[in-house]
TORZA-619459 format. One record per atom (N, C-alpha, C): residue number from 0; residue in three letters; atom name; x, y, z. Coordinates in pm, 1 decimal, decimal comma, padded with zeros to 6 digits. Example, Ala and Ser with C-alpha at 12.3 -4.5 7.8 and 13.67 -1.06 7.14 Angstrom:
REC	0	ala	N	01319,0	-00569,0	00780,0;
REC	0	ala	CA	01230,0	-00450,0	00780,0;
REC	0	ala	C	01320,0	-00330,0	00780,0;
REC	1	ser	N	01285,0	-00225,0	00708,0;
REC	1	ser	CA	01367,0	-00106,0	00714,0;
REC	1	ser	C	01290,0	00003,0	00787,0;
END
This chain:
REC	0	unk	N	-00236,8	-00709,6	08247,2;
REC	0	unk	CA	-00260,2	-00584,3	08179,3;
REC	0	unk	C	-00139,6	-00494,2	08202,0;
REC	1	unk	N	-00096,7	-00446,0	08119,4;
REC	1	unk	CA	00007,5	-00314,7	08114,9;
REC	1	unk	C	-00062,7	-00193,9	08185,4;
REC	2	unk	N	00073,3	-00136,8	08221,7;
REC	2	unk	CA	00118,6	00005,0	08284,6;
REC	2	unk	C	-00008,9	00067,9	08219,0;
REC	3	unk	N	00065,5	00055,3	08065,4;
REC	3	unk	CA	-00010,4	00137,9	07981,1;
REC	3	unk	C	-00168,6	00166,2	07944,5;
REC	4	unk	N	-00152,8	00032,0	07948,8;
REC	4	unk	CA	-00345,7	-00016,3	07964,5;
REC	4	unk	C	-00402,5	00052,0	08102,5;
REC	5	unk	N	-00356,1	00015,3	08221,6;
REC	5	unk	CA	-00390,4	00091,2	08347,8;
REC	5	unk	C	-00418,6	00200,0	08279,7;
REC	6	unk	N	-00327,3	00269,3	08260,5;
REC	6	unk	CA	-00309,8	00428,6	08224,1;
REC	6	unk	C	-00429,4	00491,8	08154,3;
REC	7	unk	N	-00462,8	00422,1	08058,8;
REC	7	unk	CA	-00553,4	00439,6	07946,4;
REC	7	unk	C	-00708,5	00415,6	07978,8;
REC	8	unk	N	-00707,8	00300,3	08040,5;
REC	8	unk	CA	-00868,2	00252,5	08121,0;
REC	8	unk	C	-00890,3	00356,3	08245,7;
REC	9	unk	N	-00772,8	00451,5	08310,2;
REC	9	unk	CA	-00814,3	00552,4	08393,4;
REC	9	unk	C	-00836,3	00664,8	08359,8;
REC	10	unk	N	-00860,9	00690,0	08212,5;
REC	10	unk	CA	-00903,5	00821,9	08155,2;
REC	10	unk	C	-01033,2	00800,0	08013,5;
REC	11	unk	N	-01029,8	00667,7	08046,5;
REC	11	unk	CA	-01154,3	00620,5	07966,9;
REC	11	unk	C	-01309,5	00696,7	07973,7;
REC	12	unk	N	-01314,4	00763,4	08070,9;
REC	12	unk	CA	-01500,2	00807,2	08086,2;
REC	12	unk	C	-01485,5	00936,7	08080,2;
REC	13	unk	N	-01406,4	00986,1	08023,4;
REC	13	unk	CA	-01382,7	01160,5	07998,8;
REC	13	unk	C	-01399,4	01258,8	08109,8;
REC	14	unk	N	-01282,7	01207,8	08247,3;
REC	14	unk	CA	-01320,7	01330,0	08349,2;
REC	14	unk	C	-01338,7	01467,9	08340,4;
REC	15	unk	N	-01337,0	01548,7	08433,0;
REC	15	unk	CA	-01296,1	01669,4	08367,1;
REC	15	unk	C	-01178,6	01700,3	08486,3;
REC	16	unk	N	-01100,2	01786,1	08407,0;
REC	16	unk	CA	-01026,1	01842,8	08457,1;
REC	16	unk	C	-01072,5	01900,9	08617,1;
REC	17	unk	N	-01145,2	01993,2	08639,1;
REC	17	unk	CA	-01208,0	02050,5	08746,1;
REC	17	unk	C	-01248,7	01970,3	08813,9;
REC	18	unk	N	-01253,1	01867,7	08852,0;
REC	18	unk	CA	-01235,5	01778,9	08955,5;
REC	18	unk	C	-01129,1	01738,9	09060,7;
REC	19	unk	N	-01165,1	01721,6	09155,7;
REC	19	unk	CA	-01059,6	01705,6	09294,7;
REC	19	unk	C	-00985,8	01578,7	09268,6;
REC	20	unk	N	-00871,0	01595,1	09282,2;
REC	20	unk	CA	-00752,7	01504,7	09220,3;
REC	20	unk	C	-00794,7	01403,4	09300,1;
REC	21	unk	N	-00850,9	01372,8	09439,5;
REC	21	unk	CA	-00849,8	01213,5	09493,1;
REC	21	unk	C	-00968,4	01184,2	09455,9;
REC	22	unk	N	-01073,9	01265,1	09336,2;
REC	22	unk	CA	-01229,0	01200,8	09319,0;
REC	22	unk	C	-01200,2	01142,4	09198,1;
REC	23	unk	N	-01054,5	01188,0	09130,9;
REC	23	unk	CA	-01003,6	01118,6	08977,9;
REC	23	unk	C	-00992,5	00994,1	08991,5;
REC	24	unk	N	-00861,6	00979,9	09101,4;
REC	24	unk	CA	-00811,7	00835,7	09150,5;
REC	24	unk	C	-00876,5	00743,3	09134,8;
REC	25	unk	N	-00994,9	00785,9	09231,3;
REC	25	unk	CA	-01063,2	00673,9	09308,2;
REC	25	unk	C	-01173,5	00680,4	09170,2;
REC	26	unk	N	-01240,5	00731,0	09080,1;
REC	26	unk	CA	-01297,3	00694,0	08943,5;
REC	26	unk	C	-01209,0	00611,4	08884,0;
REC	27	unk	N	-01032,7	00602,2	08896,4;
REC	27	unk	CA	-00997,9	00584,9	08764,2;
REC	27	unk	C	-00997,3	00412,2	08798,7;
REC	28	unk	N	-00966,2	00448,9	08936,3;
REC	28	unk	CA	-00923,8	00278,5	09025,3;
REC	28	unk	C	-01097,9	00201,0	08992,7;
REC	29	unk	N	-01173,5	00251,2	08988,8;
REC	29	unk	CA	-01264,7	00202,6	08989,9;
REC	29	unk	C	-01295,5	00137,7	08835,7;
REC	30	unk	N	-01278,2	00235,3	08754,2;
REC	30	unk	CA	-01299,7	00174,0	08588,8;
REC	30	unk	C	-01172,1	00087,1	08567,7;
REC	31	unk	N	-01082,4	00084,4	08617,2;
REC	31	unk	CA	-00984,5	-00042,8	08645,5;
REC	31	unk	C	-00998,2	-00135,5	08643,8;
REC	32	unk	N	-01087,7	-00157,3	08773,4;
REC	32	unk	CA	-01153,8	-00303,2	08857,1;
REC	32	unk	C	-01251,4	-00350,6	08749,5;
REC	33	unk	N	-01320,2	-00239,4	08722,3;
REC	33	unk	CA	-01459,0	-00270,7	08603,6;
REC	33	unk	C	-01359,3	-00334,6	08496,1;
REC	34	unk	N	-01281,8	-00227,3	08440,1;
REC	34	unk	CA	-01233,4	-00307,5	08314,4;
REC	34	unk	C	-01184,1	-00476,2	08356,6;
REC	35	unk	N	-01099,8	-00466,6	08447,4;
REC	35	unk	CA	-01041,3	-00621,8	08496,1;
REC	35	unk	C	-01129,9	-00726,9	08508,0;
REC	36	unk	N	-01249,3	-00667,1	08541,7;
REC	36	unk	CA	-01381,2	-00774,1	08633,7;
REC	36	unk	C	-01440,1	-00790,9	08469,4;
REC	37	unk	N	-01470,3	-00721,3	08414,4;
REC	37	unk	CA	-01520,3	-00711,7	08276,6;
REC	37	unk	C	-01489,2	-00814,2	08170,2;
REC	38	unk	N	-01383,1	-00807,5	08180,5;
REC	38	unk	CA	-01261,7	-00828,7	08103,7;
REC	38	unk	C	-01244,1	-01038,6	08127,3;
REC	39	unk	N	-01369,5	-01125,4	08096,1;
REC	39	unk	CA	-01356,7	-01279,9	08153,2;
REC	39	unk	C	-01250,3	-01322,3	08123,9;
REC	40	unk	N	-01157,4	-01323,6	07996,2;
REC	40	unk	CA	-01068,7	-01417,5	07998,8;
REC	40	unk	C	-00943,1	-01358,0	08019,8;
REC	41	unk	N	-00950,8	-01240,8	08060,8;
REC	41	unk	CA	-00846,7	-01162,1	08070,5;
REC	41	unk	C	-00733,2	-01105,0	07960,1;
REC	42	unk	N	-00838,5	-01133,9	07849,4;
REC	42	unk	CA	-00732,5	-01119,4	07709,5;
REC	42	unk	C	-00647,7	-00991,1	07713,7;
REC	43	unk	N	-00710,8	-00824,5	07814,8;
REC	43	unk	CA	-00700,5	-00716,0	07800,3;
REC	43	unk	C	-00762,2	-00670,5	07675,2;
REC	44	unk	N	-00872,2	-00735,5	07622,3;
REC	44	unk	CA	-00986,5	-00671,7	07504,9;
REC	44	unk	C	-01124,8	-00695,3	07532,6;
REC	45	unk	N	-01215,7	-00637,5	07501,1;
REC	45	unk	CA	-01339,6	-00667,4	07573,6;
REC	45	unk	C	-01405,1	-00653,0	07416,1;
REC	46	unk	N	-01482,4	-00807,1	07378,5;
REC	46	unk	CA	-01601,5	-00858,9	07306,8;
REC	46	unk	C	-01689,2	-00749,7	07354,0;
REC	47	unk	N	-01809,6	-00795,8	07279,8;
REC	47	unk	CA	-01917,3	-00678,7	07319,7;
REC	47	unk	C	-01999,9	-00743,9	07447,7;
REC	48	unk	N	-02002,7	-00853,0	07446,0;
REC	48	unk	CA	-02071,2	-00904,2	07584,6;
REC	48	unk	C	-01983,9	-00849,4	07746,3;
REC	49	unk	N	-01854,8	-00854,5	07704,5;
REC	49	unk	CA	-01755,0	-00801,0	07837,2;
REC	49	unk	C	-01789,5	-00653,7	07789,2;
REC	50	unk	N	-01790,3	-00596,6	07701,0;
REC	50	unk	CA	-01824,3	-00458,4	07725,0;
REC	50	unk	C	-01986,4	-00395,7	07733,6;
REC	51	unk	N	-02061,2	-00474,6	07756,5;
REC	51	unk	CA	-02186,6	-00458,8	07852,7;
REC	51	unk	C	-02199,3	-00463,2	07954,3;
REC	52	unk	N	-02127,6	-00590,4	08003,5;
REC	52	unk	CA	-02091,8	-00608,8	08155,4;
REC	52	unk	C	-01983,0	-00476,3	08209,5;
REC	53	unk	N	-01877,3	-00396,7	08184,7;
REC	53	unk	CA	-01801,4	-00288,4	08175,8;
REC	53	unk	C	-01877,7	-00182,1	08194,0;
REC	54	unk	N	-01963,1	-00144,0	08086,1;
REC	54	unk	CA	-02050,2	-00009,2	08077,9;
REC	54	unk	C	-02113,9	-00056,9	08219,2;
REC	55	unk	N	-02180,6	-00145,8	08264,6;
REC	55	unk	CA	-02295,9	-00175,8	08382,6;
REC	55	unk	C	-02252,3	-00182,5	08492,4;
REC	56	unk	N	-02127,1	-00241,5	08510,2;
REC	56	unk	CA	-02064,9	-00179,5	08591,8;
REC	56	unk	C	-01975,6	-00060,8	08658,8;
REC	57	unk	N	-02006,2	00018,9	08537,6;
REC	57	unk	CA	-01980,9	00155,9	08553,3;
REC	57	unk	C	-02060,0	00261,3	08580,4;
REC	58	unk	N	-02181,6	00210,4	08530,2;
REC	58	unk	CA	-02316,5	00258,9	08617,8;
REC	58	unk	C	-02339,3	00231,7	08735,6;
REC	59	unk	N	-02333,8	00134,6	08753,9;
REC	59	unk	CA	-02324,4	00084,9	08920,6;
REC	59	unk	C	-02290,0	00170,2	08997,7;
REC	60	unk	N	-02148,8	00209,5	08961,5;
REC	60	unk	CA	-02032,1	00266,2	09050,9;
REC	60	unk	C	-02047,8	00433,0	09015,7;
REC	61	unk	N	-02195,4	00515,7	08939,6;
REC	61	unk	CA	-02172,5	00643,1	08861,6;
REC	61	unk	C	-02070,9	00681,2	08795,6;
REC	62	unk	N	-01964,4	00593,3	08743,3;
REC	62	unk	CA	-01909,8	00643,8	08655,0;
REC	62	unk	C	-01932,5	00696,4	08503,6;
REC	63	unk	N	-01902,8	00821,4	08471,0;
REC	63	unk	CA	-01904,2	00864,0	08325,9;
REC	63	unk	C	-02032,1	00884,7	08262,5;
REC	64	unk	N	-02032,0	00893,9	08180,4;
REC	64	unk	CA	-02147,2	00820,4	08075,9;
REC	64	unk	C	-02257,3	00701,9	08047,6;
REC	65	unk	N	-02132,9	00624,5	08133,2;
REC	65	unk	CA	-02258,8	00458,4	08162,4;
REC	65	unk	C	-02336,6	00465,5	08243,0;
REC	66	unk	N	-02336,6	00552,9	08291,0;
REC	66	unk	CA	-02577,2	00518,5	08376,0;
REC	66	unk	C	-02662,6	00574,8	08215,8;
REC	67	unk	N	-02618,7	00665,1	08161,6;
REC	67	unk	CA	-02713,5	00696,9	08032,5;
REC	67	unk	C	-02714,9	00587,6	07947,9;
REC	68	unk	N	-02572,7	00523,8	07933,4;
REC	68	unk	CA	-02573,6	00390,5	07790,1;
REC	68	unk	C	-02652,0	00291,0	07863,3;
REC	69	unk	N	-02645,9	00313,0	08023,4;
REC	69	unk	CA	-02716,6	00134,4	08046,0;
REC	69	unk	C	-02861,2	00161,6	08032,1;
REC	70	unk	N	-02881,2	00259,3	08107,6;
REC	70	unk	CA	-03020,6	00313,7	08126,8;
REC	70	unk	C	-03135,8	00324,7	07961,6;
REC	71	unk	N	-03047,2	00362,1	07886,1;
REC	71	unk	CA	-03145,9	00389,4	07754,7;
REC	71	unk	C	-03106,8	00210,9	07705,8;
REC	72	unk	N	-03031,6	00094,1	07722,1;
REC	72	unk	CA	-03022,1	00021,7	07653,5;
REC	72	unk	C	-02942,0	00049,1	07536,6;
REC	73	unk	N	-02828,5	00109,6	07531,4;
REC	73	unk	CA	-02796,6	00161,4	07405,6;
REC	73	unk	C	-02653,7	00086,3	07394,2;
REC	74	unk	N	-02636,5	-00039,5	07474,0;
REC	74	unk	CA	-02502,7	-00120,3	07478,0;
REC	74	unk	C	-02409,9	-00145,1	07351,4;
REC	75	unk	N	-02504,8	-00168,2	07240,6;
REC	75	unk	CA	-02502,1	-00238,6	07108,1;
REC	75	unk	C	-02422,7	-00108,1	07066,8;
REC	76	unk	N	-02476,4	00038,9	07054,3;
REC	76	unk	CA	-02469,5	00150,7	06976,4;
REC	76	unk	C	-02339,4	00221,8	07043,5;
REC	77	unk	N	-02332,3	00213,1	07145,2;
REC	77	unk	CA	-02172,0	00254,3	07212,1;
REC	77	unk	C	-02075,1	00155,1	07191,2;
REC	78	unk	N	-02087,7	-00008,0	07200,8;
REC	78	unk	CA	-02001,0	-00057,4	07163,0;
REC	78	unk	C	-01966,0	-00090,3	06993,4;
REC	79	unk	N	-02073,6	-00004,4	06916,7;
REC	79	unk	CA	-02000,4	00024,9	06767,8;
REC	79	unk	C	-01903,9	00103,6	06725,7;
REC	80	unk	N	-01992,3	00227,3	06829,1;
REC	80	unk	CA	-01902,8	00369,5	06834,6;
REC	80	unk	C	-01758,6	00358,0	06875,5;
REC	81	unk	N	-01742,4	00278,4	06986,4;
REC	81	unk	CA	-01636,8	00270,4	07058,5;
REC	81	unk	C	-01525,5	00182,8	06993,1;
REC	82	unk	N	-01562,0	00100,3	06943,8;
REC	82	unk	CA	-01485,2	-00020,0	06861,7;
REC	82	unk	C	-01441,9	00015,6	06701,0;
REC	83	unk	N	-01337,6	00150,8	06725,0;
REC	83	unk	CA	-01321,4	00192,0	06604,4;
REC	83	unk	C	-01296,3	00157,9	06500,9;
REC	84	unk	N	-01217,7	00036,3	06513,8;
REC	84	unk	CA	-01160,1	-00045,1	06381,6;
REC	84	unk	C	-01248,4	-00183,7	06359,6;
REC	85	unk	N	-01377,8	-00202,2	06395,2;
REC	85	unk	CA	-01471,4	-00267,0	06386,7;
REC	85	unk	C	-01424,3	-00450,4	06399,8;
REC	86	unk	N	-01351,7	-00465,0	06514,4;
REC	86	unk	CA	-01287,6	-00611,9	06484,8;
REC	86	unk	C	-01367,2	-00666,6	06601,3;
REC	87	unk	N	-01462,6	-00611,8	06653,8;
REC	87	unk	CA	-01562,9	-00675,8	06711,3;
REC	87	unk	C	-01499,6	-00667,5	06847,2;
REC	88	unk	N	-01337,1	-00640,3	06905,5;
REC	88	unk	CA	-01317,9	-00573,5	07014,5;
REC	88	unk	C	-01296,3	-00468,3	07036,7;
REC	89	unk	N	-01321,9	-00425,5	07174,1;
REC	89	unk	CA	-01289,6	-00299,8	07269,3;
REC	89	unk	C	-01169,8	-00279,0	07290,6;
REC	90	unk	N	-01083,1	-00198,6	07252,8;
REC	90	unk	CA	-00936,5	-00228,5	07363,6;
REC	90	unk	C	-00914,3	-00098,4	07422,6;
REC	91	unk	N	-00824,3	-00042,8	07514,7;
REC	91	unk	CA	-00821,4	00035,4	07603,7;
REC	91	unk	C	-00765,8	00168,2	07519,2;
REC	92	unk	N	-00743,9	00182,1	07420,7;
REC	92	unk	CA	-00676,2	00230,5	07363,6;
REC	92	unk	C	-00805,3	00313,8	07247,5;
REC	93	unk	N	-00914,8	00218,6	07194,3;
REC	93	unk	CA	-01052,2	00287,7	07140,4;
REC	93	unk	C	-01101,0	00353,7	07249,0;
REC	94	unk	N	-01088,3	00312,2	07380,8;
REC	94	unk	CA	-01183,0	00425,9	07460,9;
REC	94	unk	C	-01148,3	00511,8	07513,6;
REC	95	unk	N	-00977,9	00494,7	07512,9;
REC	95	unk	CA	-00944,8	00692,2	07548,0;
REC	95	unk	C	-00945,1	00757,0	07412,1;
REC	96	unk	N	-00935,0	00709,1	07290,3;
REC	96	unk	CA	-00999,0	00803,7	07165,6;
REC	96	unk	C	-01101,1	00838,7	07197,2;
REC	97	unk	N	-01272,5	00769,6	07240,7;
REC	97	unk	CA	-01318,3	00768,5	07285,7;
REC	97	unk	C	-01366,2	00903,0	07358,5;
REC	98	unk	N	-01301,5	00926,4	07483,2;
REC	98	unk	CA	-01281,3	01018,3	07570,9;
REC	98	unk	C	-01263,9	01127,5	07548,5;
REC	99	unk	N	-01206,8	01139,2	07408,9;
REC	99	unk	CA	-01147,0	01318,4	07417,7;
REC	99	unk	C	-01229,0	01371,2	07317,4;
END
């Protein structure tokens, strides 16, 4: 995975600003690992099955938004939303659009 990708998967869950710069880090390092662990063949794109496993493990860890997407079951309906150009992947790049 690229710099860039790093970069992008650590601003993926829409922090806020007003947060303590080492509670960013350690969120962003964390949706990192998720994206990487997520992420089976390592293409750096996540199918919708790797991006269920992603969101759930982002609940796990309280990150973002994903305890509400896992919790209501709404995997299917975020990974439409999220997958802007509808090619059936995720890439790091739909979910900091995503974000803002």
């Amino acid at each position: 995975m690229t710099q860039m990708a790093h970069s992008i998967i650590g601003s993926l869950l829409g922090f806020t600003l007003l947060a303590p710069t080492q509670v960013l880090a350690q969120s962003a390092d964390l949706a990192r690992e998720n994206y990487r662990q997520a992420d089976a063949n390592g293409d750096g794109v996540l199918v919708e099955a790797e991006f269920v496993n992603f969101i759930d493990l982002n609940a796990a860890d309280g990150l973002g938004r994903a305890a509400r997407i896992s919790a209501s079951g709404m995997h299917g309906l975020a990974f439409k939303r999220v997958d802007g150009d509808g090619d059936g992947r995720v890439t790091p790049i739909e979910l900091q659009a995503m974000s803002r």
